[in-house]
Structures are given as structure tokens and as C-alpha cells.
C-alpha positions in Angstrom: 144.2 81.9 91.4 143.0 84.4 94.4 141.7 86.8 91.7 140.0 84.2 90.1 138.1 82.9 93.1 137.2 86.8 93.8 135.9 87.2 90.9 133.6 84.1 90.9 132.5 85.2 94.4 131.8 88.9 93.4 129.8 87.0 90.3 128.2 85.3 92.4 127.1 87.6 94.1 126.0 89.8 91.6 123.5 86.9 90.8 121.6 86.2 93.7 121.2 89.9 94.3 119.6 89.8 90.1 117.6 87.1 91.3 116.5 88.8 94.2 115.2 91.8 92.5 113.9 89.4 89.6 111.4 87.9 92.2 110.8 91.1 93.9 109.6 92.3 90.6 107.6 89.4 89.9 106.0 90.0 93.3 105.1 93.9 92.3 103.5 92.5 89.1 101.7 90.2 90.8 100.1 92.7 93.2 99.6 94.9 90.5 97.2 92.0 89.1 95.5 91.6 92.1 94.6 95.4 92.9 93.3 95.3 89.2 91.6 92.8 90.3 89.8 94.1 93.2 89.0 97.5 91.5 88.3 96.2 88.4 88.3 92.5 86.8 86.5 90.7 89.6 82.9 92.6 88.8 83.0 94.0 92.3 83.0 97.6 91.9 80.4 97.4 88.6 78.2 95.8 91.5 78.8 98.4 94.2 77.8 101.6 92.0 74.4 99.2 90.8 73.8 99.0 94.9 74.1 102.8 95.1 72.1 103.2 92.3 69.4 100.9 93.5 69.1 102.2 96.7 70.9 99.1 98.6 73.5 101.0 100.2 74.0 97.7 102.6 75.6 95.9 99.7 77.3 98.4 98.8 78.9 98.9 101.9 79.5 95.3 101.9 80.6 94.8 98.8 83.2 98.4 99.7 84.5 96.0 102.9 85.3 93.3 100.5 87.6 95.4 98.3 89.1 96.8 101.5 90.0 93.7 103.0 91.2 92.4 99.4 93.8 95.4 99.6 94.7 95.8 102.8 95.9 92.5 102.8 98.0 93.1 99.7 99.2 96.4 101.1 100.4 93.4 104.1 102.1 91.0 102.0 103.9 94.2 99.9 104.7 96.2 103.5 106.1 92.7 104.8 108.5 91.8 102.0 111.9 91.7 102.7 114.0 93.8 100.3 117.1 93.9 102.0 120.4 93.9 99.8 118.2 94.9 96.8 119.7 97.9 95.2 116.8 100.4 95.1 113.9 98.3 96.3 113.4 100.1 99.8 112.2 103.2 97.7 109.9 101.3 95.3 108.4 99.4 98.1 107.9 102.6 99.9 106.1 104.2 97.0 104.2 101.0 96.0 103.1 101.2 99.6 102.0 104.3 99.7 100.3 103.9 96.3 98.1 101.5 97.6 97.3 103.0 100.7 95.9 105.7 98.5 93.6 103.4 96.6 92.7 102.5 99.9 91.6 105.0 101.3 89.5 106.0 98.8 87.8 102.5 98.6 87.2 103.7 102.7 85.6 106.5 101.3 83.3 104.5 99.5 82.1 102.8 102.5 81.9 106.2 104.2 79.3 106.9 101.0 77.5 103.4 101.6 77.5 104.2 105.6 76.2 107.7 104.9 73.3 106.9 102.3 72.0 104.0 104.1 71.4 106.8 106.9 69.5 109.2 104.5 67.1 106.2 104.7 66.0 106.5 107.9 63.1 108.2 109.4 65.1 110.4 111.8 65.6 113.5 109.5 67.9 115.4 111.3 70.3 112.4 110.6 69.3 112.2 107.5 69.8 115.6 106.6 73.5 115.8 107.8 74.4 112.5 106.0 72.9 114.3 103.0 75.3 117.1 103.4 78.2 114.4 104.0 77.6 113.4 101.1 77.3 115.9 98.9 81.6 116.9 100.4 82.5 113.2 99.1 83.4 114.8 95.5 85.9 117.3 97.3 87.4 114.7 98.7 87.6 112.1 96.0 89.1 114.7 94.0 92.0 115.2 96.7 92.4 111.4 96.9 92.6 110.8 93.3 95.3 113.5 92.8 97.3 111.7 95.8 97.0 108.4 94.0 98.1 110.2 90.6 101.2 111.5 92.5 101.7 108.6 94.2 101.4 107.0 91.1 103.6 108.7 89.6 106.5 108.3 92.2 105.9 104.3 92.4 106.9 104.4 88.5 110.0 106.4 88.7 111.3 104.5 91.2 110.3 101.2 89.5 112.2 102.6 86.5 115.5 103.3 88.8 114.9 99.5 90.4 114.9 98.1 87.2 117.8 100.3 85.6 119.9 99.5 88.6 119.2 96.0 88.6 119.4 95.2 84.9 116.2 93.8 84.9 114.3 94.3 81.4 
């Protein structure tokens, strides 16, 4: 009878801790949907390269702050998640964290871009001149960014895969 109870407790357990990490990974699917959204599905970034193009770097910058808000606040909601007593889910949120960050701050960059073209047209050409050469460093820097969100990438899915061998989720 005492084994019997133990083992119904350990079960139990066992289950909430399942359901736990269940919901956490329903939650790191949903923010996955919503950064796709922001970068992507929502028409927002297709309308903040037309602003560059056309010259309207104050759209562009506001349509950059948008997407920044957008995933900061997920960044929040991810950062602020309690994963205590989830078997691997302190690494994953770490790395999803710092996944996002990474998109970020390259979605800061592009307000840096929209900040620096919209001083290129202005009159005062010393100003003018300098953002020009601002600019043309972005690439350099979008290149380092983009291999930071490739290896941050890239650590955010092996530790998903532990989380979800560990867990037995499928």
C-alpha cells in the first residue's frame, strides 16, 4: 500500500512537470509565430525597404520602431516566463532569449539606417556626408549580426531538441 501511493505520487508528478513543459512549448511556438510575424507575415518589413527606396526614411524609421516594440515585448513575455522545475527549459529560454535579442538588434540597426538617411537629406553637408559614410559600415555590421543570429540560432535548436527529448514531448 505505501509503495503504491509513492508511486501514484511520483506519477503524478511526472505529469504536471509534462504538462509544464507541454505549455512551455506551446508558448515558444507561439512566439515563434509572432516574430514571423513582425519580420515577415504582417507586410511590415516589405513596407520599410519601399520607404527606403522612396526616399521616406521617416516611415521607415517608424515603421523599424514598430517591429522593435513588437519584439521587445515578446523578448518580455519569453524573459518573464517561469520555467522552474522544467527539466531543461532554463537553457532553451536562455538561448531563445538571446535569439531574439539578436533579431533585435538588427531591427535597431535598421532604424540606425532610417535615422542616418533621413540625415543625408538635409542641407547641412557635413552631416550629411558622415551619415553617408555611416551608412555605407551598415553591411559590416549586418553581416556580424546575421552570423550571431545564425549561431544563436543554432544553439536555441539544440537545446529545444534536448527540452523536448528530456521531456518526452513529440
Amino acid at each position: 500500500m505505501k509503495y503504491l501511493i509513492t508511486i501514484l505520487i511520483i506519477a503524478t508528478f511526472l505529469s504536471c512537470q509534462s504538462g509544464r513543459a507541454r505549455e512551455y512549448n506551446s508558448l515558444l511556438d507561439s512566439t515563434d509565430r509572432k516574430v514571423f510575424r513582425v519580420l515577415v507575415a504582417d507586410s511590415l518589413e516589405s513596407n520599410r525597404l519601399e520607404a527606403l527606396v522612396a526616399r521616406k526614411p521617416e516611415l521607415a524609421l517608424s515603421i523599424g520602431k514598430k517591429q522593435a516594440s513588437r519584439l521587445e515585448s515578446i523578448i518580455q513575455e519569453v524573459d518573464h516566463t517561469n520555467v522552474m522545475g522544467i527539466d531543461d527549459a532554463d537553457r532553451l529560454k536562455k538561448s531563445t532569449t538571446s535569439y531574439y535579442k539578436n533579431i533585435l538588434s538588427l531591427k535597431e540597426l535598421d532604424i540606425l539606417e532610417a535615422q542616418l538617411m533621413t540625415i543625408t537629406l538635409q542641407k547641412d553637408t557635413a552631416k550629411a556626408k558622415k551619415a553617408a559614410m555611416d551608412i555605407s559600415d551598415l553591411p559590416r555590421k549586418r553581416l556580424t549580426l546575421h552570423k550571431a543570429i545564425s549561431d544563436s540560432d543554432q544553439a536555441r535548436q539544440k537545446a529545444r531538441s534536448t527540452f523536448l527529448q528530456v521531456n518526452h514531448i513529440h
